[in-house]
N, C-alpha and C positions, 0 to 999 in steps of 0.2 A: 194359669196358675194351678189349675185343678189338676192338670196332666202332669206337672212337677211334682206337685205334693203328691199321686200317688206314686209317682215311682220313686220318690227318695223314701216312702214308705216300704216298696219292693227289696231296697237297697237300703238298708236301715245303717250296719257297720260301717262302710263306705262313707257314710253322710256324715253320722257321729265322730268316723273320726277327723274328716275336715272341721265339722263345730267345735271339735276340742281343738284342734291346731287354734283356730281364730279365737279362743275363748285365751288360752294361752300369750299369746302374742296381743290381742288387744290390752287385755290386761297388763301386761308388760310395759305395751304403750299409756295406758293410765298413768297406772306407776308412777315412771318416769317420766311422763310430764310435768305429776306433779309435785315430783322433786326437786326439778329443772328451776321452774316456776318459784318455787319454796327457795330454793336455796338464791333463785336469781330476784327475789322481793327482799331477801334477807339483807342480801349488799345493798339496797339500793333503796326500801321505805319509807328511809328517811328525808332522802333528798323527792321522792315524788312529791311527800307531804306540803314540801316547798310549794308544789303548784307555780312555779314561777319560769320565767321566762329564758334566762341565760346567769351567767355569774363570773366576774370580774377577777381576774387572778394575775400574778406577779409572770413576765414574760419568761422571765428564769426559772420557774416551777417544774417543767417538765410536764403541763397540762394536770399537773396534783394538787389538790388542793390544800392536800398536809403538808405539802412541800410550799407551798407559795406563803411569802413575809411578806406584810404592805404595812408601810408605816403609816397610821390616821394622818399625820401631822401633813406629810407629805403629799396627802390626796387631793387631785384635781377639783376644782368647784364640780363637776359633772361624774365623779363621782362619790359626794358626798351625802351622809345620810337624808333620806326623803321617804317619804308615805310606798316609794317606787324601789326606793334602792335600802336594803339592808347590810350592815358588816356580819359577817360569820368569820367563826375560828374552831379550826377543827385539829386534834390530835389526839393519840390512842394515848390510853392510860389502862391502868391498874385500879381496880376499888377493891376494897378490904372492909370485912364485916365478921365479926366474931371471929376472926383469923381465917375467914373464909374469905381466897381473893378470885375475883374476877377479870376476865379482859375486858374494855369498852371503850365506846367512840366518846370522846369529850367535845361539843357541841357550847360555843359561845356567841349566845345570839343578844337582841332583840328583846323582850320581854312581852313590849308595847309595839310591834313590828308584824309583819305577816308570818314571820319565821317561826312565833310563838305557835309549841306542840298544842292539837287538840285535848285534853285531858278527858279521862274515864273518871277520874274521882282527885279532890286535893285541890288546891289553886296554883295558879302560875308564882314564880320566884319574884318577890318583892324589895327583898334584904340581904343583904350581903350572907354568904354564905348557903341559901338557901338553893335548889335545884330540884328538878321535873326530871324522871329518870323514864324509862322502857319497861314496862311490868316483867318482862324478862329476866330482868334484874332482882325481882325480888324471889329471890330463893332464900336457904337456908335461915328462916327466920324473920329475912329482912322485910321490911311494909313500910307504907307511909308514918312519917312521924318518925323515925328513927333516923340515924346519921353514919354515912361513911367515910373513911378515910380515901385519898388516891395517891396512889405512886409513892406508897410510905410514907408521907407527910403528916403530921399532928396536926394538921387542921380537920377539924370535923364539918362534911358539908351534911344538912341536915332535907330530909326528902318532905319535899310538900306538895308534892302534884306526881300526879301517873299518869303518863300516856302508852297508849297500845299501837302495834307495829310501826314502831321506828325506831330502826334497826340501821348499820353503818358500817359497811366494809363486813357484815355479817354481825359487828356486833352489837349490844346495845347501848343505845343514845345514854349520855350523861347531857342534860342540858344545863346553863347557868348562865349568868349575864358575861357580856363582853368584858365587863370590869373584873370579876369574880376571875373569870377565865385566864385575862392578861395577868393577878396575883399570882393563880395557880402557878401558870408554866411558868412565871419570872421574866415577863414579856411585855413590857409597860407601852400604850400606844401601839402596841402592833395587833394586826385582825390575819386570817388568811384571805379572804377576799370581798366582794360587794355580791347580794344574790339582787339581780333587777324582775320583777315580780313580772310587768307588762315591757316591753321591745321600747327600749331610747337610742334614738340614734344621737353618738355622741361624741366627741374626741376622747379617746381614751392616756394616750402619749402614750411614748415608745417603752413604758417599762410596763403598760398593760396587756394581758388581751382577754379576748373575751371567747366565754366557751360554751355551748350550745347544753341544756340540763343534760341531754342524751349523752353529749361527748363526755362531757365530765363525769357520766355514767359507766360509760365505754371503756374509759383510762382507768377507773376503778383499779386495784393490783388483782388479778386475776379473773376478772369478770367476762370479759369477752370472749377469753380461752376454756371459760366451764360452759358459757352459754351456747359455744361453738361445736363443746364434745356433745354436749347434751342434745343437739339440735341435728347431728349426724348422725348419733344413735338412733333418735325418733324417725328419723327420714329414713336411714335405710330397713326397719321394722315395716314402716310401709310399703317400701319395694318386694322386701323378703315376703309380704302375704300374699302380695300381686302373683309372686312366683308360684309359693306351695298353690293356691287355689289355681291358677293354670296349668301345672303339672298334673295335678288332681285330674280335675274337669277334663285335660288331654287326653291320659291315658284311658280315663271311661269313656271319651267319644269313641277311642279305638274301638276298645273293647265292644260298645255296642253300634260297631259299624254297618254289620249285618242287619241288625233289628231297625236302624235309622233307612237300610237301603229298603227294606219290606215298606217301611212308612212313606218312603220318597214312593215307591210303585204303586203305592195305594191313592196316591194324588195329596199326601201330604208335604206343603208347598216346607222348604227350608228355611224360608223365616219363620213359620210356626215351631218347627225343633229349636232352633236359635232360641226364640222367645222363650221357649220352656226352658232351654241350658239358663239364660238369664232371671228366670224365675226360681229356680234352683236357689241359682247363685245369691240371688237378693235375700232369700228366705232363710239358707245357711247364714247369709252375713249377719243378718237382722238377728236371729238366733244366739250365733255366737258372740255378736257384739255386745250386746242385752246382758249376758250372761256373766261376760268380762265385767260390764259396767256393776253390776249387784257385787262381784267377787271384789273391787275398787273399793264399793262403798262401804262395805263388810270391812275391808283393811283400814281404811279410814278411822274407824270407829275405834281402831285398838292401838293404832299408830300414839306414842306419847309424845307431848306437845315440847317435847323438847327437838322434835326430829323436826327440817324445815320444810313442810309439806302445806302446797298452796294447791284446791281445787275449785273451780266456776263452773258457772254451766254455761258459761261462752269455750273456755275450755273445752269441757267435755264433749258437749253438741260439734263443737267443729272436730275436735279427734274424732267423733264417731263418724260423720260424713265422710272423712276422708277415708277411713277407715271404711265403710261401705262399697265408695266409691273405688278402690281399690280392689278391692274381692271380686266388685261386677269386672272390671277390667281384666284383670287373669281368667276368670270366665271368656273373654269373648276371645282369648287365643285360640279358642276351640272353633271360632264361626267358620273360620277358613274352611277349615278340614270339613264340616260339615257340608257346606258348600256344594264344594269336592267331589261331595260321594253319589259315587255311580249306583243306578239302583242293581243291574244288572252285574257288575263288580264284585257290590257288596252282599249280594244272594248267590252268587258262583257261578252266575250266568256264563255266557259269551253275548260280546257286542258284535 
């Protein structure tokens, strides 16, 4: 380690500007992961919060859950409400508040059921008209104890509970009772489907079927095709550093092919040079990984919480390993060549 560090000390330009390449591109990889994440929590918070097992939908749905009708009246003994099985109903709407309107997910649950949001402040919905909304929603003005309209309607639904991230197709949760819900849309007896908390096996009949949380996550309208750009982005950024750092490292073994062959005639075995190109290389990574990661947390800080940016440090910690492990690897394109080098070759001898 001590042989590395002097010479990338010798070599200072050289070094710095590989640590800026990786300060660049990890950083980049940050970033976008954690807008990947952000915007792939955004679709979907809602439904984790469920914590639940699978959920029941109309076989005609197209695997959607806004699309699928079930009539209560019509429901099998097995899947009728239980401590295990809940009705939901779900469809987008419009809220308006001061003439300020919103898009959001209108959510008909439960109250007394598992489905019921955790709340940050306010109580769950009791009374007709009453609803637990996604603090998201309170913009311009709006807070608990006030009342919205949806989809232009004169009825005023009034806010008496908050909950934080849940969120629905990106947008935010309007929660309300199943009954409230059926008024709303003008849907009397109908649910979009059962959410089952723990695995019953059970007959469903042939107008049901059953979809795993993940798939019904999957089918989402657009979700699997942004989690898919975003996830080829991030992968090829990782290949792309493996490259630059072995290009890098390549063309300096060249260059010091003579000085490695001096080192080989001195009795300097070539796993010792190895070991040192990979101490380099750990040290650059470590370096500029570090670096990225501060420039990350730095943007974090200014980023406004309207942008849908999600970071961990399960996250982070595994970007960065890879992200090391990477660097060391376009590194060791170089072992070959070292191998290779003839000491007599590489000082102008003849053999």
């Amino acid at each position: 380690m001590f042989l590395a560090y002097k010479e990338m000390l010798r070599s200072k330009g050289r070094y710095l500007l590989m640590i800026l390449v990786i300060v660049l591109v990890s950083y980049l990889i940050y970033f976008l992961s954690g807008l990947s994440f952000g915007l792939a929590n955004n679709n979907r918070s809602a439904i984790d919060r469920w914590d639940a097992n699978s959920v029941v939908i109309s076989k005609y749905a197209n695997n959607s859950l806004a699309s699928s009708k079930i009539s209560q009246a019509a429901l099998p003994a097995t899947l009728k409400t239980t401590k295990n099985r809940q009705p939901v109903s779900e469809s987008m709407a419009v809220s308006a508040h001061n003439n300020h309107d919103t898009n959001v997910t209108v959510l008909g649950i439960n109250f007394k059921g598992f489905l019921a949001p955790a709340l940050i402040s306010g109580r769950q919905a009791k009374t007709s008209h009453e609803i637990v909304v996604d603090q998201s929603l309170l913009t311009k003005g709006l807070k608990k104890g006030r009342t919205i309209t949806l989809n232009g309607g004169k009825q005023h639904y009034k806010i008496v509970g908050v909950t934080k991230n849940n969120r629905f197709s990106t947008l935010p949760v309007v929660f309300m009772s199943v009954k409230n819900y059926q008024s709303f849309t003008g849907t009397p007896g109908q649910i979009s489907g059962i959410v089952f908390k723990n695995a019953e096996k059970s007959t469903l009949g042939k107008t049901y079927q059953r979809l795993s949380i993940q798939k019904l996550i999957n089918k989402l309208p657009g979700y699997s095709a942004e989690v898919s750009t975003f996830e080829l982005m991030i992968g090829s950024l990782f290949v792309i550093i493996a490259f630059i750092i072995g290009i890098f490292m390549y063309i300096m073994t060249i260059e010091k092919t003579q000085m490695y062959g001096v080192m080989r005639a001195q009795g300097i075995s070539g796993g010792r040079i190895v070991k040192t190109l990979l101490s380099q290389s750990f040290l650059i990574g470590v370096v500029g990984i570090g670096i990225g990661l501060i420039l990350n947390q730095l943007t974090m800080l200014a980023i406004p919480d309207t942008m849908p940016y999600y970071s961990s440090g399960v996250l982070v910690a595994g970007a960065s390993a890879i992200l090391l492990v990477m660097v060391i690897l376009g590194a060791m394109v170089s072992i070959w060549r070292i191998n290779r080098i003839d000491p007599l070759d590489a000082i102008g001898g003849e053999s």
